[in-house]
mmCIF file of the C-alpha atoms, coordinates in Angstrom:
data_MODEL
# 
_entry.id   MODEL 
# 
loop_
_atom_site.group_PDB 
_atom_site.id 
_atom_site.type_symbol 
_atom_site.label_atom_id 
_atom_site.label_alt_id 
_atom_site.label_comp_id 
_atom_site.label_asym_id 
_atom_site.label_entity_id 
_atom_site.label_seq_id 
_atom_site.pdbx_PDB_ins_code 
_atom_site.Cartn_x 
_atom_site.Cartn_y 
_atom_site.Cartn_z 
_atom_site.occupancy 
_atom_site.B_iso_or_equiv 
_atom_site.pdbx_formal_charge 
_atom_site.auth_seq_id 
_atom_site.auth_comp_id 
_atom_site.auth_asym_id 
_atom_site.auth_atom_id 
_atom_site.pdbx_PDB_model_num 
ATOM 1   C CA . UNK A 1 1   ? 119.253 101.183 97.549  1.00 0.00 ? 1   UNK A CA 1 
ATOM 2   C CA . UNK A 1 2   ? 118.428 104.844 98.319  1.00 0.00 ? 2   UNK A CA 1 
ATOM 3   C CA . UNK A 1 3   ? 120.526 106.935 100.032 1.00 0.00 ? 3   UNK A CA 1 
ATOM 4   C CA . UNK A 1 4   ? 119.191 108.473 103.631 1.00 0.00 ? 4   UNK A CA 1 
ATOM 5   C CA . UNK A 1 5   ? 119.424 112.585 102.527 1.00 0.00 ? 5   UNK A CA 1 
ATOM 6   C CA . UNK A 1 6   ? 116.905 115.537 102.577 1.00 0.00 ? 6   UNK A CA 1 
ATOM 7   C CA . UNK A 1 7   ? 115.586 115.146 99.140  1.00 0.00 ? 7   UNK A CA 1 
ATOM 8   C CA . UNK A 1 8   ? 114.381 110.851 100.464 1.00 0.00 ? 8   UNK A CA 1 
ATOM 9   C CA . UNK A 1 9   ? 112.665 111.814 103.439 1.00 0.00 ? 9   UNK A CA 1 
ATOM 10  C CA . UNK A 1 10  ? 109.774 113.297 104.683 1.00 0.00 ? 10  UNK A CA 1 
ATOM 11  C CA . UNK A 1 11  ? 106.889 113.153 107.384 1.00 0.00 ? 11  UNK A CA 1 
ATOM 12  C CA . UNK A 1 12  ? 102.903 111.866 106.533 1.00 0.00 ? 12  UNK A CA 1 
ATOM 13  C CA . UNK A 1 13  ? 99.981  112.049 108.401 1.00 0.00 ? 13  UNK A CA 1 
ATOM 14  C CA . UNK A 1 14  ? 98.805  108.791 109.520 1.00 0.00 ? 14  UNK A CA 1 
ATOM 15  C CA . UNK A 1 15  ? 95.512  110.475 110.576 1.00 0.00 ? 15  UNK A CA 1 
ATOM 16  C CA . UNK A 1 16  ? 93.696  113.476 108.837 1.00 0.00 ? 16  UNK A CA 1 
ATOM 17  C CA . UNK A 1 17  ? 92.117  114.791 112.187 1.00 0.00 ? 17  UNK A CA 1 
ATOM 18  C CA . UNK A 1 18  ? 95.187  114.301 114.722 1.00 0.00 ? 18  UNK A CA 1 
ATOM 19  C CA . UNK A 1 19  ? 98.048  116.034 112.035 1.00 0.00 ? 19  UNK A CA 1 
ATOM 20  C CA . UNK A 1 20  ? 100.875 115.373 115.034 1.00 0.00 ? 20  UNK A CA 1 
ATOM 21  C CA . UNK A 1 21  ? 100.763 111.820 114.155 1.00 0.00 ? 21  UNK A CA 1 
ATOM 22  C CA . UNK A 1 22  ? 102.843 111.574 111.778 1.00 0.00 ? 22  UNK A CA 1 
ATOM 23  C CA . UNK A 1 23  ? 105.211 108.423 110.266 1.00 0.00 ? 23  UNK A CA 1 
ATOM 24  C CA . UNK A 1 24  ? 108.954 109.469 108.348 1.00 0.00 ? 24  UNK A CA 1 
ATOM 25  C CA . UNK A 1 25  ? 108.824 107.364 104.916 1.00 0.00 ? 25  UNK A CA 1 
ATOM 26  C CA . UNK A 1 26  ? 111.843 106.746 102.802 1.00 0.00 ? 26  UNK A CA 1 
ATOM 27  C CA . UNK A 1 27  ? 111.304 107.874 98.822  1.00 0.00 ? 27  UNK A CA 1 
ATOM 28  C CA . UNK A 1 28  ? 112.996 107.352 95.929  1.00 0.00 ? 28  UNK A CA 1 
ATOM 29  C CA . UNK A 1 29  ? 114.402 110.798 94.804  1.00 0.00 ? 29  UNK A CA 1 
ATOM 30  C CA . UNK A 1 30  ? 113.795 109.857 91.170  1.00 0.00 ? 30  UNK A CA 1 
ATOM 31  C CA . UNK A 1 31  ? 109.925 108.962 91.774  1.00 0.00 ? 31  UNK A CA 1 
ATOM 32  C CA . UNK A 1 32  ? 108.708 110.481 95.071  1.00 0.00 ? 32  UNK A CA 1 
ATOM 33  C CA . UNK A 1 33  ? 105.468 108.481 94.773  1.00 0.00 ? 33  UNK A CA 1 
ATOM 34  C CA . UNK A 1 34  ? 107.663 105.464 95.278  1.00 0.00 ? 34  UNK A CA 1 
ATOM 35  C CA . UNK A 1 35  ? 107.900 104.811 99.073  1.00 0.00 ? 35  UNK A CA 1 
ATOM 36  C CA . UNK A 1 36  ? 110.476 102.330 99.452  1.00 0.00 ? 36  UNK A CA 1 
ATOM 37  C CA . UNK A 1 37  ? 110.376 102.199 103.858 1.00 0.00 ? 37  UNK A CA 1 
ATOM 38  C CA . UNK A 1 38  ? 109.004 103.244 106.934 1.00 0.00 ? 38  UNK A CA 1 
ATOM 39  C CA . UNK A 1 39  ? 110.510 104.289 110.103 1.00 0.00 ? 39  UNK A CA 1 
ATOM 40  C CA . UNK A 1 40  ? 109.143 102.287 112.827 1.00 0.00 ? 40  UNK A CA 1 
ATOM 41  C CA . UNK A 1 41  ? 110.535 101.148 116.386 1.00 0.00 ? 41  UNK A CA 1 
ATOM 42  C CA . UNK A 1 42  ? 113.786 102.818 115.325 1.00 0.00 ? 42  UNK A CA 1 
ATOM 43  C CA . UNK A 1 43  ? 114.175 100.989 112.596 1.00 0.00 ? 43  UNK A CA 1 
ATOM 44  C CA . UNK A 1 44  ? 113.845 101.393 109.197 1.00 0.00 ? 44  UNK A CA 1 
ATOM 45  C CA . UNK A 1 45  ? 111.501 98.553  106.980 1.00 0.00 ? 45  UNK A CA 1 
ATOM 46  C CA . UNK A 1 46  ? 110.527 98.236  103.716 1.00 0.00 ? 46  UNK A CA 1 
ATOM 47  C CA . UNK A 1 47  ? 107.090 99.060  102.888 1.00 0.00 ? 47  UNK A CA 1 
ATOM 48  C CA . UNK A 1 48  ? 105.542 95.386  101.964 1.00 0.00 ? 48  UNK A CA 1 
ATOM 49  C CA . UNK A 1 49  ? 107.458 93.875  105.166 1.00 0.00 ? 49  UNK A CA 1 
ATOM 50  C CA . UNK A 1 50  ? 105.099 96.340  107.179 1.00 0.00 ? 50  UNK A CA 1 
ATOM 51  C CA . UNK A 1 51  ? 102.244 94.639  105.190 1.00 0.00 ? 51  UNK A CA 1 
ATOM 52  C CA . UNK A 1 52  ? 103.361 90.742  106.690 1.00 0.00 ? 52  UNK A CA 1 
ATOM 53  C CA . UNK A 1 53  ? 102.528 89.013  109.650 1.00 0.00 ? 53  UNK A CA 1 
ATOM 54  C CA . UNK A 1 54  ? 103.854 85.989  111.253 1.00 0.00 ? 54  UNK A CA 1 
ATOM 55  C CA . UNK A 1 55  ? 100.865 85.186  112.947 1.00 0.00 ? 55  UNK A CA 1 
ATOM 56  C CA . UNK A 1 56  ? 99.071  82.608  111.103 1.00 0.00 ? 56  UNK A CA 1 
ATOM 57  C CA . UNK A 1 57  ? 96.033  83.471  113.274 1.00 0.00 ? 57  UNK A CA 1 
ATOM 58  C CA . UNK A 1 58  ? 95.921  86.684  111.122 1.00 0.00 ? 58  UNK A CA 1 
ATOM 59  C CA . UNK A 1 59  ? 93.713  85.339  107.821 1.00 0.00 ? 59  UNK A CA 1 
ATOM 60  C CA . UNK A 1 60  ? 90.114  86.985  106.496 1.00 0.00 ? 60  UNK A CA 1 
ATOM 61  C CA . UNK A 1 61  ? 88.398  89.763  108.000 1.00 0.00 ? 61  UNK A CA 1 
ATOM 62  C CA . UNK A 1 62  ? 89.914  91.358  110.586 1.00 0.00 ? 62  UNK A CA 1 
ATOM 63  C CA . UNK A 1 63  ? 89.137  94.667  112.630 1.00 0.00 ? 63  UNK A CA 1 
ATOM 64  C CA . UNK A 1 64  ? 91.372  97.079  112.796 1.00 0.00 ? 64  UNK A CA 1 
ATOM 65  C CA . UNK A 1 65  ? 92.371  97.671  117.129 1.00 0.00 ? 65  UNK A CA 1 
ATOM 66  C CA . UNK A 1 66  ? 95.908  98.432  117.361 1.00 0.00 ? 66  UNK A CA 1 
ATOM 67  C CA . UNK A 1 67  ? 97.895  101.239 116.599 1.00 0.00 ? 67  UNK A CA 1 
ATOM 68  C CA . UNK A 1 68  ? 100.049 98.993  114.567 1.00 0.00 ? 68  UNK A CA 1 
ATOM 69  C CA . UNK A 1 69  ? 97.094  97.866  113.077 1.00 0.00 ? 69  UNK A CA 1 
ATOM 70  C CA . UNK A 1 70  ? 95.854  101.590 111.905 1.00 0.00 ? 70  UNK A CA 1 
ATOM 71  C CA . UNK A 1 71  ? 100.040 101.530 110.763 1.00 0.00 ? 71  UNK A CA 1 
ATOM 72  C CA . UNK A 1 72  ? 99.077  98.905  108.448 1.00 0.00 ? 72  UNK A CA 1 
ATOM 73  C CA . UNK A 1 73  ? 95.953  100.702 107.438 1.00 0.00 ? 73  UNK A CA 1 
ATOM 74  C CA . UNK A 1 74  ? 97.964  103.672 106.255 1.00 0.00 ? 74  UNK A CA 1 
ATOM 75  C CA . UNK A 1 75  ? 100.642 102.071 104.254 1.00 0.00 ? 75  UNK A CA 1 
ATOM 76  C CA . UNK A 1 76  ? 97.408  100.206 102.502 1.00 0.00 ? 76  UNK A CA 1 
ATOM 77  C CA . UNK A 1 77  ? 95.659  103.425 102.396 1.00 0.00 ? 77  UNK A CA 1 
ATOM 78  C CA . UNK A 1 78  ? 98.217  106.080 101.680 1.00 0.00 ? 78  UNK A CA 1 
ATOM 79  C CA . UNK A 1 79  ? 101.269 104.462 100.166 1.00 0.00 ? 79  UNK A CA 1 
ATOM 80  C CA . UNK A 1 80  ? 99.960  101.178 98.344  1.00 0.00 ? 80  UNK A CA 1 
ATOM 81  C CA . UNK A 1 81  ? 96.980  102.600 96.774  1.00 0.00 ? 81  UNK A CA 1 
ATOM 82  C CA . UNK A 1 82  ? 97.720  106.621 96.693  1.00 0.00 ? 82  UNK A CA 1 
ATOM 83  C CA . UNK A 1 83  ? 100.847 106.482 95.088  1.00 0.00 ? 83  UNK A CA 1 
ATOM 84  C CA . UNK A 1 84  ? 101.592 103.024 93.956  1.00 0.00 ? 84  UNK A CA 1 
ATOM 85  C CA . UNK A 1 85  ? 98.566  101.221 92.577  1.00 0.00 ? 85  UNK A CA 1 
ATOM 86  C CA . UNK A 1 86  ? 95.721  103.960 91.904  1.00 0.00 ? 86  UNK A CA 1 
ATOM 87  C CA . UNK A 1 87  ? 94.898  104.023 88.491  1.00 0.00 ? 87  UNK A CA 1 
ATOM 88  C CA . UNK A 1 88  ? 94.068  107.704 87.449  1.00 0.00 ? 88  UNK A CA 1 
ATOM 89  C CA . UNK A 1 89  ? 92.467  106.737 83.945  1.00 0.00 ? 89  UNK A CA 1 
ATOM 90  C CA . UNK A 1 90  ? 90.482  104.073 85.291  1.00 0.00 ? 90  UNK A CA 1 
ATOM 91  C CA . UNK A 1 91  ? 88.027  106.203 87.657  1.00 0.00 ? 91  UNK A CA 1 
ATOM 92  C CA . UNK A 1 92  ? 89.977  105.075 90.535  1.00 0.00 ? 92  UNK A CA 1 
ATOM 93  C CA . UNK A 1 93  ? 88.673  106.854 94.032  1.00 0.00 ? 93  UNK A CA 1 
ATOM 94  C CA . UNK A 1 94  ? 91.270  109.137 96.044  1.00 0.00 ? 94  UNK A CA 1 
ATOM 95  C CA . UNK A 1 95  ? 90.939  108.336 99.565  1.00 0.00 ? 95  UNK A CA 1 
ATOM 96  C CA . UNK A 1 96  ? 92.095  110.961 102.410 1.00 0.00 ? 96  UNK A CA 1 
ATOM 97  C CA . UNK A 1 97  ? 93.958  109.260 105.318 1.00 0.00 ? 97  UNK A CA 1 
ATOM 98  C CA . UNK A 1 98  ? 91.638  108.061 107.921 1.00 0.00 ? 98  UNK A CA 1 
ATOM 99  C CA . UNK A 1 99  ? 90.187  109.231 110.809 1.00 0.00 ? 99  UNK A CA 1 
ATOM 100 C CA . UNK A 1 100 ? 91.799  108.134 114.096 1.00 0.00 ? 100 UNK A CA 1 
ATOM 101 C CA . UNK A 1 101 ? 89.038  106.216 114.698 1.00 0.00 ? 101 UNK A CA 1 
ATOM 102 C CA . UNK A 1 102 ? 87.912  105.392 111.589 1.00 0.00 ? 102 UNK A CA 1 
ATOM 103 C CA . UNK A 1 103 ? 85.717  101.755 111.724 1.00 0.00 ? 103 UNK A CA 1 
ATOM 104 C CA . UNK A 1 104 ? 87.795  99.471  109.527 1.00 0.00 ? 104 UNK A CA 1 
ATOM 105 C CA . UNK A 1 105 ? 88.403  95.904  108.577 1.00 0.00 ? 105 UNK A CA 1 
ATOM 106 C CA . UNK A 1 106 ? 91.820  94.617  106.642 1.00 0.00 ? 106 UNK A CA 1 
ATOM 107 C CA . UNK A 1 107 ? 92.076  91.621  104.649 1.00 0.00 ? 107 UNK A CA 1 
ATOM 108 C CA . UNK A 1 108 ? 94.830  89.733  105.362 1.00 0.00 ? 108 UNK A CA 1 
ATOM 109 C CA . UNK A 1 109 ? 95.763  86.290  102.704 1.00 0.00 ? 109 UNK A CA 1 
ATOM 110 C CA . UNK A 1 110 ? 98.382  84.520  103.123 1.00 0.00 ? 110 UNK A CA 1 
ATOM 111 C CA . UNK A 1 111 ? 100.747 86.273  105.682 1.00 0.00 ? 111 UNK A CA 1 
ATOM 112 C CA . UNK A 1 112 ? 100.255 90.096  104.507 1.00 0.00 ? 112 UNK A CA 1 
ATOM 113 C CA . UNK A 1 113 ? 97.859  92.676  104.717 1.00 0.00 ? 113 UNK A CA 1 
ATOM 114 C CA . UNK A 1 114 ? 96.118  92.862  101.053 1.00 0.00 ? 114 UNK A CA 1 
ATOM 115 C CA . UNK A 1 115 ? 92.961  95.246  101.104 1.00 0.00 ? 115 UNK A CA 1 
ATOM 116 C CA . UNK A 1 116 ? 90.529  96.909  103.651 1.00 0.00 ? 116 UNK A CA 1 
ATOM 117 C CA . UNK A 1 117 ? 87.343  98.173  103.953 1.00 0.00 ? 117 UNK A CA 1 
ATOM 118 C CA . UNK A 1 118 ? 86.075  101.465 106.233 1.00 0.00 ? 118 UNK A CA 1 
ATOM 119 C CA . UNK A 1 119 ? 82.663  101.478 107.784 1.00 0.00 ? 119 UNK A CA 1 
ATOM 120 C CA . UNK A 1 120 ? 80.569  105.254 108.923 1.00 0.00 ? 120 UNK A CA 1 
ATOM 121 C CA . UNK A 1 121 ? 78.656  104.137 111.864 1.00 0.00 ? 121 UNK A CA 1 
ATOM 122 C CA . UNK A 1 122 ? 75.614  105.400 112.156 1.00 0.00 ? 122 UNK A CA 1 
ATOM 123 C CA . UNK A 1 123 ? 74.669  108.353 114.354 1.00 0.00 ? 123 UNK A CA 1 
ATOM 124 C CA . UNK A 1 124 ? 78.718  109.131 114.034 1.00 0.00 ? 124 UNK A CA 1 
ATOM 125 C CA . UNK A 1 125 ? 79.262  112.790 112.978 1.00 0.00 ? 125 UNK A CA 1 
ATOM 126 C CA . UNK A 1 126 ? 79.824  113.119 108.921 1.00 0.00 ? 126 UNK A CA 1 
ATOM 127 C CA . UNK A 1 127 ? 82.749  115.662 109.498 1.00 0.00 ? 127 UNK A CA 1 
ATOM 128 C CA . UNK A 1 128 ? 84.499  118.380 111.204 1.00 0.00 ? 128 UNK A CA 1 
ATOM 129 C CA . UNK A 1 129 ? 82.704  121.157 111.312 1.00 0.00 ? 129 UNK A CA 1 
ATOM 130 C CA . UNK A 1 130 ? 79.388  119.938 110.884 1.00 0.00 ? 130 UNK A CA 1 
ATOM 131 C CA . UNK A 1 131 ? 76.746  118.543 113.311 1.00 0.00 ? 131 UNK A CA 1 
ATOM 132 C CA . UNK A 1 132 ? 75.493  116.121 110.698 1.00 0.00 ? 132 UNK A CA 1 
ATOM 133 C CA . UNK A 1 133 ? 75.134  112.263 111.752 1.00 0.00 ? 133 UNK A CA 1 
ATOM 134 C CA . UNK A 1 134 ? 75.184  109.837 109.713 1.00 0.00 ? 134 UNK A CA 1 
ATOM 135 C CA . UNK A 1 135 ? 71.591  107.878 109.693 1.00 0.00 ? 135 UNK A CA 1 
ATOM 136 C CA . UNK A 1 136 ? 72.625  104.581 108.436 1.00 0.00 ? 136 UNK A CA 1 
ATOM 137 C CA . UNK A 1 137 ? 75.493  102.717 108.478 1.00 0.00 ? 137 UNK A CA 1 
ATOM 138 C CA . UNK A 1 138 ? 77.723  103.547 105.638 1.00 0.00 ? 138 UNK A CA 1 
ATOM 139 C CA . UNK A 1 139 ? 80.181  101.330 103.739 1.00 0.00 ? 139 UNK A CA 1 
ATOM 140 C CA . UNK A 1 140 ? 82.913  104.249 102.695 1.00 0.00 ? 140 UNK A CA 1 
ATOM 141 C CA . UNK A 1 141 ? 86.228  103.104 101.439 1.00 0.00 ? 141 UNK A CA 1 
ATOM 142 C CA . UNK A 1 142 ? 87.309  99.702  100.032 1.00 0.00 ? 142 UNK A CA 1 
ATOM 143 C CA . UNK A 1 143 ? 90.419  98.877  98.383  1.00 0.00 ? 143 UNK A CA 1 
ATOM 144 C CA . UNK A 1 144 ? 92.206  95.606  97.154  1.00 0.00 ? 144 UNK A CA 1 
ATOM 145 C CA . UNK A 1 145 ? 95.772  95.461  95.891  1.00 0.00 ? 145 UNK A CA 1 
ATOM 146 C CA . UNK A 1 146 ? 95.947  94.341  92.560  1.00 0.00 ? 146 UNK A CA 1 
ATOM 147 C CA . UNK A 1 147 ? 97.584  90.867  92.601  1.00 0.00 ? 147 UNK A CA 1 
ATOM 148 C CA . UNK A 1 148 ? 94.251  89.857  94.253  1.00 0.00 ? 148 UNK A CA 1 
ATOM 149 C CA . UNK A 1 149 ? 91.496  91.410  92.743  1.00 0.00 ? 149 UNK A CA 1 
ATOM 150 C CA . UNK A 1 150 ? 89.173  89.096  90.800  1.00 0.00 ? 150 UNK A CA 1 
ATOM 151 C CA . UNK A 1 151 ? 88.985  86.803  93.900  1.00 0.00 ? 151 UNK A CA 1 
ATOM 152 C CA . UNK A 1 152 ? 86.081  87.515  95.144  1.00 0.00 ? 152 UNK A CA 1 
ATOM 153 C CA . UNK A 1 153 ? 87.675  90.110  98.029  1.00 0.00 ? 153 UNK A CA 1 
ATOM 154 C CA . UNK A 1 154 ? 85.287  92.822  97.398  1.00 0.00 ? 154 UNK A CA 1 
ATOM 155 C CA . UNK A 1 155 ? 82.036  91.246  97.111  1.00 0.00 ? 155 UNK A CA 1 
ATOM 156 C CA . UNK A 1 156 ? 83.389  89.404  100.714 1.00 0.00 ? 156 UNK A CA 1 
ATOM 157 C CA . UNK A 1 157 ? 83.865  92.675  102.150 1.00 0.00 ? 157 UNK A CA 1 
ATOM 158 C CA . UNK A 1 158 ? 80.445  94.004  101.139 1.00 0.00 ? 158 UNK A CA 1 
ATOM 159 C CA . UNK A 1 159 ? 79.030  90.499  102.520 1.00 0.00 ? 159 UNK A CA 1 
ATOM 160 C CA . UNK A 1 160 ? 80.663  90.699  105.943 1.00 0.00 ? 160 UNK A CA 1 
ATOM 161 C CA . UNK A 1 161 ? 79.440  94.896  105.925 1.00 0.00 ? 161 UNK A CA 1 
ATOM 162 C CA . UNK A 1 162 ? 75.651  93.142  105.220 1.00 0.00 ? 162 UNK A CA 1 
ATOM 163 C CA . UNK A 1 163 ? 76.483  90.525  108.252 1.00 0.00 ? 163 UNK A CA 1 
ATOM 164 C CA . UNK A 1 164 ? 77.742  93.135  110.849 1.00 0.00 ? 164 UNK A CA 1 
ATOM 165 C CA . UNK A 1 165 ? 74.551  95.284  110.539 1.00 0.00 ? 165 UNK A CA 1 
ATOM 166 C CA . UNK A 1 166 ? 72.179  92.642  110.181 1.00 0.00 ? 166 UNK A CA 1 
ATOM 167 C CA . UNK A 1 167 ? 69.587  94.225  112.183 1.00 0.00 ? 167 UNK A CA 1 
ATOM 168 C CA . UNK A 1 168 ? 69.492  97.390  109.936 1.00 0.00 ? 168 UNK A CA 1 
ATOM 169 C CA . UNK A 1 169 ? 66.781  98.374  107.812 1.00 0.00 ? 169 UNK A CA 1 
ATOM 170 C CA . UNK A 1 170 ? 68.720  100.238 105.277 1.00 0.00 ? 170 UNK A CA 1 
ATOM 171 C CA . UNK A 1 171 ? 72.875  100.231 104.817 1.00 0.00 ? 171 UNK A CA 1 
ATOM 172 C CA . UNK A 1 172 ? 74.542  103.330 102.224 1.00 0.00 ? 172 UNK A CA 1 
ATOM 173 C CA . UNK A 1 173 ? 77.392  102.768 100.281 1.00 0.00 ? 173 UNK A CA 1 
ATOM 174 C CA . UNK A 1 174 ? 79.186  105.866 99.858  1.00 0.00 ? 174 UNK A CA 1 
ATOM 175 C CA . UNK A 1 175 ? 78.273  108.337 96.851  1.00 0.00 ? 175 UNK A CA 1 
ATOM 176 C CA . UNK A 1 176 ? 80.207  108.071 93.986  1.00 0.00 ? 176 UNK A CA 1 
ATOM 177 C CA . UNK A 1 177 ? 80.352  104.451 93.691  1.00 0.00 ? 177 UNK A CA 1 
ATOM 178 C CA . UNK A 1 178 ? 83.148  103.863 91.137  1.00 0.00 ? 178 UNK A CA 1 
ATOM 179 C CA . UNK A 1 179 ? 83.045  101.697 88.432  1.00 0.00 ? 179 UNK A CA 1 
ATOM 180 C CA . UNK A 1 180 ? 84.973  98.650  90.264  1.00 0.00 ? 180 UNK A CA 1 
ATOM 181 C CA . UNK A 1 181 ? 82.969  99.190  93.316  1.00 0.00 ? 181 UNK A CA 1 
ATOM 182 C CA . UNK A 1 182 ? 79.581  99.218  90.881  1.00 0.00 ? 182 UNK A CA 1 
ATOM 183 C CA . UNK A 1 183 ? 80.736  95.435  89.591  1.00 0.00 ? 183 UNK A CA 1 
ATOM 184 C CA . UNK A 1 184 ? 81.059  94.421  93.020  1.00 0.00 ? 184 UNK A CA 1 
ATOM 185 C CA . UNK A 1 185 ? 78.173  95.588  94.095  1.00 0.00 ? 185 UNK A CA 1 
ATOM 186 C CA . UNK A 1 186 ? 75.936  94.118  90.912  1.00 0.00 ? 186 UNK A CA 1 
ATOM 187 C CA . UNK A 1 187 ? 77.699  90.834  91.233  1.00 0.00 ? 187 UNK A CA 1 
ATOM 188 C CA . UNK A 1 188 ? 76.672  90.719  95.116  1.00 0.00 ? 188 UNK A CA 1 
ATOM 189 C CA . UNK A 1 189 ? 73.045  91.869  94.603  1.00 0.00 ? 189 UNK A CA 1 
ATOM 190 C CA . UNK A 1 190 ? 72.640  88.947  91.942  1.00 0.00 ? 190 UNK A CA 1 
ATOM 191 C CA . UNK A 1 191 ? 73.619  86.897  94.334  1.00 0.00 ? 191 UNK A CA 1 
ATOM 192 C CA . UNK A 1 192 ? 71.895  87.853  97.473  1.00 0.00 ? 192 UNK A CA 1 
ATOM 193 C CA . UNK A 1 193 ? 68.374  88.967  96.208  1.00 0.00 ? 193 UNK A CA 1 
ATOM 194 C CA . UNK A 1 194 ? 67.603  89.460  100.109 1.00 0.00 ? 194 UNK A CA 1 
ATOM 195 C CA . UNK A 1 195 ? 69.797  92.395  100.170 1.00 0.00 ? 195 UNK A CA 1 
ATOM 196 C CA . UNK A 1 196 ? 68.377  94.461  97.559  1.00 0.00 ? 196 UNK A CA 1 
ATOM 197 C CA . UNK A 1 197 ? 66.008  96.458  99.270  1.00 0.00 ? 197 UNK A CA 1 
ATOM 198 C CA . UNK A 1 198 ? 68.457  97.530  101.998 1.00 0.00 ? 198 UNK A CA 1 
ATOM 199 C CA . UNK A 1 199 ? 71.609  98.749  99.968  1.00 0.00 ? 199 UNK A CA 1 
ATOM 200 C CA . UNK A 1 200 ? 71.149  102.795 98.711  1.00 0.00 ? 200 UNK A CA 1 
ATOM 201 C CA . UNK A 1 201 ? 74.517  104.729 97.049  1.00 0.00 ? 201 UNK A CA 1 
ATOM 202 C CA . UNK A 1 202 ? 73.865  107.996 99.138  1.00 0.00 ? 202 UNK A CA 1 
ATOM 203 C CA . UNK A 1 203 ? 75.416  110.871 100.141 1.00 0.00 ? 203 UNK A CA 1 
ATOM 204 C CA . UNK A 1 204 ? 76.055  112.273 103.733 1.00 0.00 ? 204 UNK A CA 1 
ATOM 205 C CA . UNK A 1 205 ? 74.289  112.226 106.328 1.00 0.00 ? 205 UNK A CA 1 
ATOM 206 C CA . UNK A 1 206 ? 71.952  109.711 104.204 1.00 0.00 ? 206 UNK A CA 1 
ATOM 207 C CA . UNK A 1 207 ? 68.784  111.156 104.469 1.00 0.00 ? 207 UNK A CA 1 
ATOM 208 C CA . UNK A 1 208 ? 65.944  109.891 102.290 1.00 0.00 ? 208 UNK A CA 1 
ATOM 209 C CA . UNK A 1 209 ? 66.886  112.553 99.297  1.00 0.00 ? 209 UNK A CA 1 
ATOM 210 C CA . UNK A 1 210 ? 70.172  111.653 99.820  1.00 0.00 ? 210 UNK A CA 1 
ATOM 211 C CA . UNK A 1 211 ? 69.499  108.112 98.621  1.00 0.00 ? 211 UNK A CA 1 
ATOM 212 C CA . UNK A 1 212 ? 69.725  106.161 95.799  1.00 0.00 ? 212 UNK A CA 1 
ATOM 213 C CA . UNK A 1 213 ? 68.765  102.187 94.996  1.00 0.00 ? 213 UNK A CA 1 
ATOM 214 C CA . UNK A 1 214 ? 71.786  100.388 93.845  1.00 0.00 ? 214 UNK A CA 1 
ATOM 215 C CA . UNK A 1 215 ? 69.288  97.640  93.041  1.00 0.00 ? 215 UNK A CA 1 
ATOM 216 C CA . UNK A 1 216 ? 67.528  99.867  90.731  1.00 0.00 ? 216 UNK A CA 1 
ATOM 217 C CA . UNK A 1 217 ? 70.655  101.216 88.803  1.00 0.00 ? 217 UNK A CA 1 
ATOM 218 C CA . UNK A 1 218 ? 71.585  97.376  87.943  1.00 0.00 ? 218 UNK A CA 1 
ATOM 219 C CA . UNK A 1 219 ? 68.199  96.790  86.669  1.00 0.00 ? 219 UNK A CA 1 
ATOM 220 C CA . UNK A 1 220 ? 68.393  100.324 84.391  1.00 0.00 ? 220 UNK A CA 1 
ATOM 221 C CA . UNK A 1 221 ? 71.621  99.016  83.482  1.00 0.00 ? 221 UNK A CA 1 
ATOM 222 C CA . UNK A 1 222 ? 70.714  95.846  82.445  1.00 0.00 ? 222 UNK A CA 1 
ATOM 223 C CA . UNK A 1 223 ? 67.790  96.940  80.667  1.00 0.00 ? 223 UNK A CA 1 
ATOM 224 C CA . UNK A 1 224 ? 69.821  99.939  78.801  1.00 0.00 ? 224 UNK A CA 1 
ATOM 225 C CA . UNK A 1 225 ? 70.389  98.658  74.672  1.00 0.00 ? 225 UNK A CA 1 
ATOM 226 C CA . UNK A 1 226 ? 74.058  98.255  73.992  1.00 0.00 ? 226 UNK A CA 1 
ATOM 227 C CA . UNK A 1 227 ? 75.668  101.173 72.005  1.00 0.00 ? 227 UNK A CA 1 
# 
């Protein structure tokens, strides 16, 4: 139980380019990286009953179309992996709050939200502030709660990223690849030898000098004595 007061409340961003959107959260006073609920419809619920669903329709892949859909993307985003479940010794990314129309898929397994992935489309603009466009289609932020990784989640995400741009020459996944994200990405490429001329690690907008063959960096890897 935590008391409603000053010190247990306060306001986030649900998007980093429209800052009036913002959602109240409930936090425990003694660990303020603990969100405990989330004020929604006048109401206030705890954070994983924001994650469920009672449709059983709702299982795999799904894109992201409804505001309360881009709720659920936050409290995976923000909450879950920010504060909860990021792992700061482990090379863990930090990932801003998304765009309000950030491209994005969430996983959902049986009857909750448990991961999502974030797509840069390409010929979308890299940023505020810049007239850059990204010129391939860019697979940016991933994340899987920890109770299902090592289920093959990621390397499905990366498959149904392949699948959606099928008719793409060349697909970026977004510079620095972590560790985790470097397993997947092995694992899939040893699986799928067709897709290992079209996946580069680059860097915005994804220009040729901007790229670099994942392919190539498992092979140099493998190849690399052990110390």
């Amino acid at each position: 139980q935590v008391k409603l007061e000053a010190s247990s409340v306060c306001f986030c961003s649900v998007h980093r380019d429209e800052p009036q959107h913002k959602i109240l959260v409930l936090v425990n006073p003694q660990d303020t990286k603990t969100v405990v609920a989330v004020y929604i419809k006048e109401s206030w619920w705890p954070t994983e009953d924001v994650l469920r669903t009672s449709d059983p329709a709702r299982e795999g892949l799904m894109k992201v179309q409804s505001f309360g859909e881009r709720i659920v993307l936050f409290i995976l985003n923000v909450v879950i992996f920010g504060r909860l479940e990021r792992n700061l010794d482990d090379g863990d990314m930090f990932f801003l709050p998304h765009s309000v129309k950030e491209q994005a898929k969430i996983v959902w397994r049986d009857g909750s939200a448990v991961g999502f992935y974030t797509t840069k489309r390409k010929g979308s603009l890299c940023g505020d502030g810049t007239g850059a466009c990204y010129l391939l289609p860019v697979f940016d932020t991933v994340f899987v709660r920890k109770t299902y990784r090592r289920q093959g989640l990621g390397m499905a995400m990366l498959q149904d990223f392949c699948e959606t741009f099928r008719e793409d020459e060349a697909l970026g996944v977004s510079w620095p690849i972590s560790p985790a994200m470097y397993q997947v990405c092995r694992k899939f490429l040893l699986a799928h030898p067709e897709e290992r001329g079209r996946l580069w690690e680059v860097e915005a907008p994804g220009g040729w000098d901007q790229r670099g063959s994942i392919w190539l960096k498992v092979q140099l890897q493998q190849s690399r004595p052990p110390d």
